[in-house]
C-alpha positions as CSV (number, residue, x, y, z in Angstrom):
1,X,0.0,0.0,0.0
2,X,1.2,3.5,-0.6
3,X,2.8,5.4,2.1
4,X,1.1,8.5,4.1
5,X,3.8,10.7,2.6
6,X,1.9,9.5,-1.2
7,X,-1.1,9.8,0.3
8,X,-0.1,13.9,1.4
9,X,-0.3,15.1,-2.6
10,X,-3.2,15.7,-4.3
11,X,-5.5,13.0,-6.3
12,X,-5.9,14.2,-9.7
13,X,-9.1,15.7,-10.2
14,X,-9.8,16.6,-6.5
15,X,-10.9,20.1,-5.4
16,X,-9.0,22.0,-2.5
17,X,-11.0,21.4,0.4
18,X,-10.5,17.4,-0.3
19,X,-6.7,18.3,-1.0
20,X,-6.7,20.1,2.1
21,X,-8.3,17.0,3.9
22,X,-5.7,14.4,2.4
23,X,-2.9,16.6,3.6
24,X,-4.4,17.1,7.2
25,X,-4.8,13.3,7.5
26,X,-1.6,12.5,6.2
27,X,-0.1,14.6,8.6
28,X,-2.1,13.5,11.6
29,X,-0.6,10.3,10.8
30,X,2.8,11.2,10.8
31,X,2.1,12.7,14.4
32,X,1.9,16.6,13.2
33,X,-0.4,18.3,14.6
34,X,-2.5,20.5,13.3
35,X,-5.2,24.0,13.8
36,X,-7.7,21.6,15.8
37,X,-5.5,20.0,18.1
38,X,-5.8,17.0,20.6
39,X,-8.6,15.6,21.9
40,X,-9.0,14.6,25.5
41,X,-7.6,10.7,24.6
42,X,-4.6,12.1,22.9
43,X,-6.1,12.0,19.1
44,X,-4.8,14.8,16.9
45,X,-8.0,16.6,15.4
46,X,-8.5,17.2,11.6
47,X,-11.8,18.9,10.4
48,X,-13.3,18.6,7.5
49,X,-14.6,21.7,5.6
50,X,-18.3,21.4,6.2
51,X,-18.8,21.3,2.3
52,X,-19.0,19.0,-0.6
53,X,-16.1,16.7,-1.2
54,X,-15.5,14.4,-4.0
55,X,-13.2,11.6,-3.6
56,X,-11.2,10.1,-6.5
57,X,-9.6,7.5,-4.1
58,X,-10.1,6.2,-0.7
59,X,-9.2,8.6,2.2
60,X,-6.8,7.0,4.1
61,X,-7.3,7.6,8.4
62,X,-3.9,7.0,10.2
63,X,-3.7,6.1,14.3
64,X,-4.3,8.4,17.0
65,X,-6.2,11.0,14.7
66,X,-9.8,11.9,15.6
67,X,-11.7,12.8,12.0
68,X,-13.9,15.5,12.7
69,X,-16.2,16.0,9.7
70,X,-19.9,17.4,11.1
71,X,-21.2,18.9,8.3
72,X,-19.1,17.9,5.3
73,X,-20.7,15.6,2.6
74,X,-18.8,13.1,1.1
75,X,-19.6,11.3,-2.1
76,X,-17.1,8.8,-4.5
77,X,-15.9,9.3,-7.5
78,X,-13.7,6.6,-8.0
79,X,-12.1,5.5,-11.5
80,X,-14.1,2.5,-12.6
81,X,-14.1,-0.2,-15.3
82,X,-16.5,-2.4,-17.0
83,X,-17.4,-5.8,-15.3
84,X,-19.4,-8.4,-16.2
85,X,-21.6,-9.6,-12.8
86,X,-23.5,-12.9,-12.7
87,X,-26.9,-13.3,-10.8
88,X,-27.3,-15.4,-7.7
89,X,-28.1,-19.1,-9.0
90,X,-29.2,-19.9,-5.6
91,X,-33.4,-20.5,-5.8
92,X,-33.4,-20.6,-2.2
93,X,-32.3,-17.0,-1.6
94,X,-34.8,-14.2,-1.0
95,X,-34.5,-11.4,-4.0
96,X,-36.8,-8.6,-4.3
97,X,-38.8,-9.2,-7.5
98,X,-37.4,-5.5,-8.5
99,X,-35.6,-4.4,-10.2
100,X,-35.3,-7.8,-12.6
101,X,-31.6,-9.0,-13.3
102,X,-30.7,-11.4,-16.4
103,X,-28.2,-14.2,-15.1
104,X,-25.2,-12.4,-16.7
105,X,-25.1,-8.7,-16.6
106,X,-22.7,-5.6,-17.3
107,X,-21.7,-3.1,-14.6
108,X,-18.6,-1.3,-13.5
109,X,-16.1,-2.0,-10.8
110,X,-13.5,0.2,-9.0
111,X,-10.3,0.4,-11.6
112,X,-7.0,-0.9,-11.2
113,X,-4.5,1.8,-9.1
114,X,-8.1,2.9,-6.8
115,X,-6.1,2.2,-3.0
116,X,-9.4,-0.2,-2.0
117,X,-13.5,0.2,-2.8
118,X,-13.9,2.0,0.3
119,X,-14.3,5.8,0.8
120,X,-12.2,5.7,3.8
121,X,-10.0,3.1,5.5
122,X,-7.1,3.0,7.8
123,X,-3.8,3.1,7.2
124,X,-2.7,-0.6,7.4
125,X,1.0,-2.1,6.6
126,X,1.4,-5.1,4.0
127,X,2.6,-7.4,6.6
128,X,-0.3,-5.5,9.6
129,X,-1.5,-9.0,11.8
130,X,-3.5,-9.2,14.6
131,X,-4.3,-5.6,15.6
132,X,-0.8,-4.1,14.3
133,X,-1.8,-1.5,12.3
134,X,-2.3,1.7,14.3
135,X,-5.3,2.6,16.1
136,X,-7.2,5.1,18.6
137,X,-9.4,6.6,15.4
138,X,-13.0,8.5,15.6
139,X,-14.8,9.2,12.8
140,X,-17.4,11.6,13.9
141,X,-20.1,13.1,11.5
142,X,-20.4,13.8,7.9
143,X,-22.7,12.1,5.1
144,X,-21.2,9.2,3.0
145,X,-23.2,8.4,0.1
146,X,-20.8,6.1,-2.6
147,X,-23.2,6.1,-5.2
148,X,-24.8,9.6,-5.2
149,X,-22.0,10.9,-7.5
150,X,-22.2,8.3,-10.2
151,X,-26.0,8.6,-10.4
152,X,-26.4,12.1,-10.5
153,X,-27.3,12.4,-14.6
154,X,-29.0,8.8,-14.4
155,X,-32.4,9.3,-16.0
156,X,-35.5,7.2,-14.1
157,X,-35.6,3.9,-14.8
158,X,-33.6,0.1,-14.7
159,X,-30.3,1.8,-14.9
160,X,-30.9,4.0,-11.9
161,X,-32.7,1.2,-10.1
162,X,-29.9,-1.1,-10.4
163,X,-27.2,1.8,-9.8
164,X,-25.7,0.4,-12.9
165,X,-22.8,2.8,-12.9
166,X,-22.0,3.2,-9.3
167,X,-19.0,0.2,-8.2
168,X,-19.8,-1.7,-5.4
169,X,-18.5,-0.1,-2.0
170,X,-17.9,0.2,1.4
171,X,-18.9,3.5,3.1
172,X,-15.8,3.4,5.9
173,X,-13.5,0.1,6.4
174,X,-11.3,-1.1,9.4
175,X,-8.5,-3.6,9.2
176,X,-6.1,-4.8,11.6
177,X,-6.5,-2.1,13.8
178,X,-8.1,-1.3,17.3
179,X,-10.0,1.3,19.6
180,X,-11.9,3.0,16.7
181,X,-15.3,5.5,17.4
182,X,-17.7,5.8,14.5
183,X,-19.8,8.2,16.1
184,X,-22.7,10.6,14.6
185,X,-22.2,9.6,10.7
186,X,-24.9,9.4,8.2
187,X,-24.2,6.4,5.2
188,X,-26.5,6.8,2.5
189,X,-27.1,4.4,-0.1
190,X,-24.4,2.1,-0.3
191,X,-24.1,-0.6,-3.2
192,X,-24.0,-3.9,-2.6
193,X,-21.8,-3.8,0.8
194,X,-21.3,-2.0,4.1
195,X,-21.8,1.2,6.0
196,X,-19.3,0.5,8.3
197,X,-16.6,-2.9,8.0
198,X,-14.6,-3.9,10.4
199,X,-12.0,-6.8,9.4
200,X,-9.9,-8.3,12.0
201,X,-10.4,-4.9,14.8
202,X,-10.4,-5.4,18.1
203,X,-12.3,-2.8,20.7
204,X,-14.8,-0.6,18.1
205,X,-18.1,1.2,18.1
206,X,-20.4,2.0,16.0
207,X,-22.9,4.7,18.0
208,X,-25.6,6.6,17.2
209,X,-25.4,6.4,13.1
210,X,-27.8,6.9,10.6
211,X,-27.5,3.8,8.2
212,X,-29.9,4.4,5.3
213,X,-30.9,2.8,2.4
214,X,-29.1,0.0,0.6
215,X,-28.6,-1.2,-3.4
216,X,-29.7,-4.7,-2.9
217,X,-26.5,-7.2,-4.3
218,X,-28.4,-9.4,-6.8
219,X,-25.0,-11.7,-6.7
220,X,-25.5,-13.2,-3.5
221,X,-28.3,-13.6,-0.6
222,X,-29.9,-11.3,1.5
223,X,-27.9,-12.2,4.6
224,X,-24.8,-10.3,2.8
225,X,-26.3,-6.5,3.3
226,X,-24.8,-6.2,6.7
227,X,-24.9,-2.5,7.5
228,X,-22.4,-2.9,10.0
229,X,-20.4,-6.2,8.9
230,X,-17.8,-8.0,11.0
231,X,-15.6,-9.7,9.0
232,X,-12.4,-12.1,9.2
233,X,-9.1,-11.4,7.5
234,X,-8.8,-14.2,4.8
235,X,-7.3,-14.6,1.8
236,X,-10.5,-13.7,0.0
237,X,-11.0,-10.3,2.4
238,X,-8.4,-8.6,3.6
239,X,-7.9,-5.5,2.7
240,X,-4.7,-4.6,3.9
241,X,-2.0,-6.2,5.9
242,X,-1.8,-10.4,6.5
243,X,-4.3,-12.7,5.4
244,X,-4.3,-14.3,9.2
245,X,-7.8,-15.4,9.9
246,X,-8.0,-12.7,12.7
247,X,-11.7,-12.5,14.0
248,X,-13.2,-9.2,15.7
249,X,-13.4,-8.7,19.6
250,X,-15.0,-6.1,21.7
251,X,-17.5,-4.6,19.3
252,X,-20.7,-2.3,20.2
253,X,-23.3,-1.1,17.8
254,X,-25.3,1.4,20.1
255,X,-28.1,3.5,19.6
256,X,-28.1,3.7,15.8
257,X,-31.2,3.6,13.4
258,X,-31.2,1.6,10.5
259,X,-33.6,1.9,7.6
260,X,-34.6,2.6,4.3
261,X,-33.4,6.1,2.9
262,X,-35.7,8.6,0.6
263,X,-34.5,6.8,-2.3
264,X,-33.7,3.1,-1.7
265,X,-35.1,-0.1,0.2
266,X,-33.3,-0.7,3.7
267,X,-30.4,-3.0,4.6
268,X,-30.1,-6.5,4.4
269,X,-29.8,-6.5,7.9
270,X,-27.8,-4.4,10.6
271,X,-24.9,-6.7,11.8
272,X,-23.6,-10.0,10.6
273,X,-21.0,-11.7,9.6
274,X,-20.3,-14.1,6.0
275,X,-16.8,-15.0,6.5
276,X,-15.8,-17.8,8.7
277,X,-12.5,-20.2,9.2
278,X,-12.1,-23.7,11.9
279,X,-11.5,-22.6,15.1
280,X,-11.9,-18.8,14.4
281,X,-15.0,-16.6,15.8
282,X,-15.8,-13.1,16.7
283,X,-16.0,-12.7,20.5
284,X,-17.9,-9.6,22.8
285,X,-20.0,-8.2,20.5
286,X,-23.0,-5.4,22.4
287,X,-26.0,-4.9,19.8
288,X,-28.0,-2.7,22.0
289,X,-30.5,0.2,21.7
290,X,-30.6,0.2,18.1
291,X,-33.9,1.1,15.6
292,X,-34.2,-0.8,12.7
293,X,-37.0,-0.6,10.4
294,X,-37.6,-2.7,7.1
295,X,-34.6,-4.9,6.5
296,X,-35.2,-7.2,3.9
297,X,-33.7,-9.9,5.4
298,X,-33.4,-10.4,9.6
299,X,-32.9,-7.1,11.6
300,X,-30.1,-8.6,13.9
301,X,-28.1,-11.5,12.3
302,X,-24.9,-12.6,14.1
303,X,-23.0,-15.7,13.1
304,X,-20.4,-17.5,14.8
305,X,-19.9,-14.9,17.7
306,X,-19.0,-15.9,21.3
307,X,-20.0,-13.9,24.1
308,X,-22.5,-11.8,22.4
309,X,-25.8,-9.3,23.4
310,X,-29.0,-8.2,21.8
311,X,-30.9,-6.0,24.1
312,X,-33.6,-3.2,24.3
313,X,-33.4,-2.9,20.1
314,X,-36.5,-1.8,18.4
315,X,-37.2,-3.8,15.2
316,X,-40.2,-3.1,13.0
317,X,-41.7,-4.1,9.9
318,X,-38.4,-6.5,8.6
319,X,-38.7,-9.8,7.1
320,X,-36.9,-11.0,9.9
321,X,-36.2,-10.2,13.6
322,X,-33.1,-12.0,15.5
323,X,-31.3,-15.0,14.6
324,X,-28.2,-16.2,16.1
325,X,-26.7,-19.1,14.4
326,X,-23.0,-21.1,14.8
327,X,-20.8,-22.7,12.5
328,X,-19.4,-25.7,11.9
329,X,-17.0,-26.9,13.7
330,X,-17.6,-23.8,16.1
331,X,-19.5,-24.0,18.9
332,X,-20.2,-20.9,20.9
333,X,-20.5,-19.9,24.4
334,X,-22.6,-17.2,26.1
335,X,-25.9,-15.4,24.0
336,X,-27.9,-12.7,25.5
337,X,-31.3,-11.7,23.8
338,X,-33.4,-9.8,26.3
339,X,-35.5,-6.4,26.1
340,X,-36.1,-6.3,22.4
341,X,-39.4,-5.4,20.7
342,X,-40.1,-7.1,17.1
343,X,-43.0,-6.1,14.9
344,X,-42.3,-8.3,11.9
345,X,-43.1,-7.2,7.6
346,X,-47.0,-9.3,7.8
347,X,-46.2,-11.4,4.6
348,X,-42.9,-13.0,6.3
349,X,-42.4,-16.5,7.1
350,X,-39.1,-15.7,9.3
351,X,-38.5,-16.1,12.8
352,X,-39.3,-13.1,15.7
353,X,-36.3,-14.7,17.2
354,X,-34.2,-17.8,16.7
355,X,-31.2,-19.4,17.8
356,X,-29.4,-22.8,15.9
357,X,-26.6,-24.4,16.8
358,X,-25.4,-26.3,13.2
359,X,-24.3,-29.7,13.7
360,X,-20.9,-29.8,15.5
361,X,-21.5,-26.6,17.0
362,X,-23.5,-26.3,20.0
363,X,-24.8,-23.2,21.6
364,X,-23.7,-22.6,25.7
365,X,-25.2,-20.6,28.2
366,X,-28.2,-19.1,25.9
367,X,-30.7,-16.1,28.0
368,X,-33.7,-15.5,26.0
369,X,-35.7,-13.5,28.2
370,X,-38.1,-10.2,28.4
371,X,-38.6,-9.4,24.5
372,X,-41.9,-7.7,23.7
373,X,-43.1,-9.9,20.3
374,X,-45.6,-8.2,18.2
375,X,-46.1,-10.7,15.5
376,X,-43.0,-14.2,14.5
377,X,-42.4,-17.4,16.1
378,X,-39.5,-17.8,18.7
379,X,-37.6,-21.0,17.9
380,X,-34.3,-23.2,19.2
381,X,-32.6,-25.5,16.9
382,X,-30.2,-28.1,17.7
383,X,-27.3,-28.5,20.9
384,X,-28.7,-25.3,22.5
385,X,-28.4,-24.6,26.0
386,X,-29.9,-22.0,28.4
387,X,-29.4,-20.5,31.5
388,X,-32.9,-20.8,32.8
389,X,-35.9,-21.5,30.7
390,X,-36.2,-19.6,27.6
391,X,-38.9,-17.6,26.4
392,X,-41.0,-19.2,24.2
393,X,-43.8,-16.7,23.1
């Protein structure tokens, strides 16, 4: 990956107040600091202009730098590239009927010499591990939209639907990294994949975000739209640094509101994870206090995630509610699901709440307690255990 002092000149075709930014960052990372700063944990401050700013290439966030951007708008406008895309040949994954997709179609992609398909992401060394690369990062504020840029001439109809000449994108991505605060951003229709990723980060928190409307990804199920994802390093994933199966620890998504935007359908779901190795799973993970409205697939999703709790979240009108499931060979130990109310979409067939334990993978010490259920059975699959009767209705 390209150094901070690269990333400190301007991206060709960028305006001043992103050149500005780049610079600002760039120097954070280098331990310069700037007009706004340190914050009360040490962070050197960089501010955003609160105005318009049109990325050519990921912004790149390096440790112990606090990103203040209330008020600035951010939207992509990466190089991209033809690609040919082929629809999920799955039967059993949920599509929306709309917009129709042929089994092979043509879109773009992110071109070759873009940093990474991610508006922002931390700065992360080619051999980063564990938690190596360099933490203590808050993103606070701003609006991240990824495909409000490349859609701005598109006239009504399938093109626009589809977001046909957007790339796929992440709204802000994490690797390798720990003690990071996304706190008081707005992510506007993102295509395909995630507000907010973190890959192998220990100790992060998502906190009263506004997560709105999603492209549906016609390439794979429902379950992929994870607002907030957590996500493995694997060879398949990574997005900087080493390719060692790291999992993520520590994780809170507080107080946040998920939903459909003025524009596009809501999320897939709010958290989950798709990316899973023997012996490897997410540990500590706090989904609590959250409002989520209309997912198209279920609200709360985790999967393969040790030592995890879903309380006081208020889900209404999505396909699904809660549903905590392991993963071969993995078993798991310690699920909370208490406080939450769930008003399910009428036409669904998915659960309120449910928990399975796969073969080979049991469930431990499982509290389902206390949740207000409006409409959706409650269900318990396989080698689950509790630590006092589970609620039922």
């Amino acid at each position: 990956m390209r150094t901070s002092d690269e990333e400190a000149g301007p991206v060709q075709g960028e305006d001043r107040p992103t050149i500005r930014l780049r610079r600002a960052l760039a120097e954070a990372a280098r331990g310069v600091v700037g007009p706004g700063g340190r914050d009360g944990r040490g962070r050197i401050v960089v501010r955003a202009d609160a105005t318009r700013h049109v990325l050519r290439d990921s912004l790149v966030i390096g440790g112990n730098t606090h990103l203040d951007a209330t008020g600035a708008h951010f939207v992509a406008d990466f190089p991209v590239v033809p690609a040919t895309y082929e629809r999920d040949p799955d039967p059993t994954h949920r599509h929306s009927p709309e917009p129709p997709y042929p089994p092979r179609f043509t879109g773009v992609r992110t071109a070759r010499g873009v940093r990474t398909a991610s508006m922002l992401i931390n700065e992360v060394a080619p051999d980063a591990r564990g938690y190596q690369a360099p933490g203590n990062i808050v993103v606070r504020g701003g609006t991240w939209d990824p495909t409000e840029h490349y859609l701005r001439d598109e006239a009504p109809g399938p093109d626009l639907d589809r977001a046909t000449g957007a790339p796929p994108m992440n709204a802000l991505t994490f690797q390798h990294t720990q003690d990071v605060v996304v706190q008081d951003v707005v992510v506007r229709n993102v295509k395909w994949w995630h507000a907010v990723e973190f890959n192998a980060v220990r100790n992060a928190t998502v906190r009263c975000c506004l997560l709105q409307g999603w492209v549906e990804a016609p390439t794979v199920g429902l379950w992929h739209g994870e607002a907030v994802q957590l996500d493995t390093a694997t060879r398949a994933t990574v997005w900087g640094g080493a390719a060692d199966l790291t999992p993520c620890s520590e994780i809170r998504v507080v107080h946040n509101r998920c939903g459909p935007s003025t524009t596009r359908r809501s999320w897939g779901t709010l958290l989950g994870s798709h990316t899973f190795a023997d012996g490897i799973r997410h540990r500590y993970v706090r989904i609590e206090g959250n409002t989520v409205r209309e997912t198209l697939w279920d609200a709360i999703g985790p999967i393969g995630t040790d030592g995890l709790v879903i309380s006081e979240n208020d889900i209404r009108g999505c396909w699904g509610g809660i549903h905590v499931r392991s993963v071969t060979p993995n078993p798991l130990d310690g699920v909370t699901v208490t406080g939450n109310s769930v008003s399910l979409d009428p036409n669904t067939d998915r659960l309120a709440i449910g928990v399975r334990a796969v073969p080979r993978a049991g469930i431990s010490r499982v509290t389902v307690r206390e949740n207000r259920i409006a409409s959706g059975p409650i269900s318990y699959v396989g080698d689950v255990s509790f630590t006092a009767p589970p609620q039922r209705t």
